[in-house]
C-alpha positions as CSV (number, residue, x, y, z in Angstrom):
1,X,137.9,92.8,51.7
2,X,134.5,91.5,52.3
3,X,131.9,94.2,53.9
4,X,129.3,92.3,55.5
5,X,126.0,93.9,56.3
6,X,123.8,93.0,58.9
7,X,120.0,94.3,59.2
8,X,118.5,95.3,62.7
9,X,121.4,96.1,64.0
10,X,120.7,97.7,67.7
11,X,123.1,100.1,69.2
12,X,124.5,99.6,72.6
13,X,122.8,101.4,75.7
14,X,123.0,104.8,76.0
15,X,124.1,105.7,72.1
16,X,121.3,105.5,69.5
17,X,122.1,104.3,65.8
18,X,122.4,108.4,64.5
19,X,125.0,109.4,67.2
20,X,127.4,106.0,66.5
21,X,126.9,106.9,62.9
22,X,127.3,110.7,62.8
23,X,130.6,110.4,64.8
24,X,131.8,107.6,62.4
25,X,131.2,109.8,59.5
26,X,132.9,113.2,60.9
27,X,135.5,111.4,61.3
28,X,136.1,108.6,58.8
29,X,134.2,109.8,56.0
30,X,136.0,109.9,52.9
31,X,138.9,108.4,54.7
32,X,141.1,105.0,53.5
33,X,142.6,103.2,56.7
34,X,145.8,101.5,56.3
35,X,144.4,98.5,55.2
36,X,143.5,100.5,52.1
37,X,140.2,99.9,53.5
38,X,137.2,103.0,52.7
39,X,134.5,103.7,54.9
40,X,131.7,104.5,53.5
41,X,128.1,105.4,54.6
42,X,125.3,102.6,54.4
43,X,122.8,103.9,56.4
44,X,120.1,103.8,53.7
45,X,120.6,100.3,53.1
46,X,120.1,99.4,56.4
47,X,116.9,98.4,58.1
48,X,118.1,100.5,61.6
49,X,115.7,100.8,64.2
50,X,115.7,101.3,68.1
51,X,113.9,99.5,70.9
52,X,111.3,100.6,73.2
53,X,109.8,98.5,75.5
54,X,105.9,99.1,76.9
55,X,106.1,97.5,80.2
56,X,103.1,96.5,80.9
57,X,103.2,94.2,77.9
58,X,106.1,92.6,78.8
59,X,105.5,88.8,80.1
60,X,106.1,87.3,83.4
61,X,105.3,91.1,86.0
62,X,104.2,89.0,88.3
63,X,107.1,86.7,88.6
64,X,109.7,87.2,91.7
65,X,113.0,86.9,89.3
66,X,114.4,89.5,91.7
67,X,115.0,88.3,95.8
68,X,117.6,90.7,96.8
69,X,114.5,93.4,96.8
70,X,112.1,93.6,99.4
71,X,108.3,93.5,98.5
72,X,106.0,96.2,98.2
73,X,103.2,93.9,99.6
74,X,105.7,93.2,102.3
75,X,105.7,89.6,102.1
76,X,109.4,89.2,102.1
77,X,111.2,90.1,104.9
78,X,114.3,92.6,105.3
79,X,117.5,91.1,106.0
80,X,121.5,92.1,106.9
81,X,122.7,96.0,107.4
82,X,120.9,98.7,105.3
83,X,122.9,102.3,104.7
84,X,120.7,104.8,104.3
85,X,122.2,108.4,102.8
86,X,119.4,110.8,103.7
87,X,119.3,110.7,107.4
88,X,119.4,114.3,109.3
89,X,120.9,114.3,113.1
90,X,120.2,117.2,115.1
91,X,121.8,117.1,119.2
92,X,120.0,119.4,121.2
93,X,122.6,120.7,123.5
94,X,121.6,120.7,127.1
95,X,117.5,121.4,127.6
96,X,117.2,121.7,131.3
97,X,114.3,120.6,133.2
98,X,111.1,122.4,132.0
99,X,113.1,123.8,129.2
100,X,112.8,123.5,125.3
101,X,114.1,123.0,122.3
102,X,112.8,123.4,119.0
103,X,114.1,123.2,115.1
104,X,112.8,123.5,112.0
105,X,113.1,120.0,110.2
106,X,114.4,119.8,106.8
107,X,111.4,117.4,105.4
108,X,107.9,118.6,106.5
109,X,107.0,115.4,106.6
110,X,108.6,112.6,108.3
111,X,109.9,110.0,111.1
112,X,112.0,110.5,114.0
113,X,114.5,108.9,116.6
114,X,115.3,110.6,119.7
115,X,116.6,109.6,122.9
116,X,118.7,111.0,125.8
117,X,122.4,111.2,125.1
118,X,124.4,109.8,127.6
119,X,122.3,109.9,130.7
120,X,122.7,107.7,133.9
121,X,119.2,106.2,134.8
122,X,117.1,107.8,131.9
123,X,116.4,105.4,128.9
124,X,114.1,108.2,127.3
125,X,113.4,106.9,123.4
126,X,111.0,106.5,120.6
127,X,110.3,106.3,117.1
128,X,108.0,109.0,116.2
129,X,106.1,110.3,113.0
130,X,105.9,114.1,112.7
131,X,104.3,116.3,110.1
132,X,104.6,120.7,110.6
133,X,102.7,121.7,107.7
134,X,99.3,123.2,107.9
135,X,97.4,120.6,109.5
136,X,100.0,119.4,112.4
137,X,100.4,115.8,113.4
138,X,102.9,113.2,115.5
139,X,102.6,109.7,116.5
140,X,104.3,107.6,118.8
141,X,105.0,104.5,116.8
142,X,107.3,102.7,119.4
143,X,109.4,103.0,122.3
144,X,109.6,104.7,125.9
145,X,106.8,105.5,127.6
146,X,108.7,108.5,128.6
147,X,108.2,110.1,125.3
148,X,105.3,111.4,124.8
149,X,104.1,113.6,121.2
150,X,101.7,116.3,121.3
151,X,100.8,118.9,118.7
152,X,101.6,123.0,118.6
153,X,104.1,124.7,120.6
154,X,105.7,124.2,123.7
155,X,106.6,126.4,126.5
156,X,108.2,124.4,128.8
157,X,105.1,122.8,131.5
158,X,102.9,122.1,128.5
159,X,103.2,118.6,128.1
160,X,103.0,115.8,131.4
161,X,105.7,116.1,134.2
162,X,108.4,113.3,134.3
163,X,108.5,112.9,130.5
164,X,110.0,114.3,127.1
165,X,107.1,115.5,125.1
166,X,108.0,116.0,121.3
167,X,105.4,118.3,119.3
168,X,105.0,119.5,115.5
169,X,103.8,123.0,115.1
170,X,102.7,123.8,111.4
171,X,101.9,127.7,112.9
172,X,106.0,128.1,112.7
173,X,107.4,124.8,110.8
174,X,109.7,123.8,113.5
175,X,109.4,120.5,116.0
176,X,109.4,121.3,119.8
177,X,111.2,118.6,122.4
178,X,110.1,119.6,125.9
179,X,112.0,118.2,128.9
180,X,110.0,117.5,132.0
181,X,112.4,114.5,133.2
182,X,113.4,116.6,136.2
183,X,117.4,117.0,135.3
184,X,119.1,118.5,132.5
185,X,119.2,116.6,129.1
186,X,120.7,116.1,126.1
187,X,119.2,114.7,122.8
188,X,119.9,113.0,119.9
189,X,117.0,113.4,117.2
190,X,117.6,111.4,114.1
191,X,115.3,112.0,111.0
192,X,114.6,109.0,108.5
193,X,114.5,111.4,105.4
């Protein structure tokens, strides 16, 4: 049998040259395979060496080779169903009128979706941002007019009457929802983690 040796030979991902070579030797060293064939050890005749690859010298960065992903400049637009795995839900129960709920958030920092569960007549919901750390802050980024945000916490008559006002306190971490709708009222807050 002919043994035919290759230089700059590259390993396959994930093993490097030592590790393929180490385990061939533990266990083939010194052995004969049926064949009558011996393995033995050529590593110092080989010129073995493994890849790495500075990216910023790599050609073509600035071509789009890669549609299915959205652009950081925004340029593309998003398109069909996206599943998200880090999305928090938190129902409120039933805040009556003038009452309120609060919770500590598991992000600090973050968005929100609330909006009245299963309510004849009320079509109370927004996308909010919300941060509770030391320097509190919301903003209502779309929806119902009948959310409202507000900073610190609430006691019940703090924020304007007929709405829900939804406020960040960083003096406790938590997020207060405040129901001034005039009925009792259920919520569904859904954090974008």
């Amino acid at each position: 049998m002919t043994i035919q040796r290759r230089r700059q030979w590259t390993p396959p991902l994930g093993q490097s040259v030592e590790d393929m070579v180490d385990w061939i030797q533990r266990h083939y060293q010194d052995h004969v395979l049926e064949s009558g064939t011996r393995i033995q050890d050529i590593r110092s005749e080989l010129d073995i060496y493994e890849a790495t690859i500075d990216h910023g010298s790599i050609d073509g960065l600035d071509d789009d080779d890669h549609t299915q992903y959205v652009l950081a400049d925004g340029t593309r637009d998003m398109t069909g169903h996206i599943t998200a795995t880090n999305i928090e839900s938190v129902s409120t129960g039933e805040v009556a009128d003038d009452g309120v709920y609060s919770y500590t958030p598991t992000f600090p920092i973050g968005s929100i979706i609330i909006h009245v569960v299963e309510s004849a007549g009320v079509a109370a919901s927004a996308l909010l941002a919300y941060r509770v750390t030391d320097t509190h802050a919301s903003a209502h980024i779309a929806g119902s007019a009948l959310v409202e945000v507000a900073t610190g916490a609430l006691t019940g008559t703090d924020g304007s009457d007929a709405v829900v006002t939804v406020s960040p306190n960083s003096a406790d971490g938590k997020i207060y929802v405040e129901n001034r709708l005039g009925d009792s009222l259920q919520f569904q807050i859904t954090h974008l983690l």
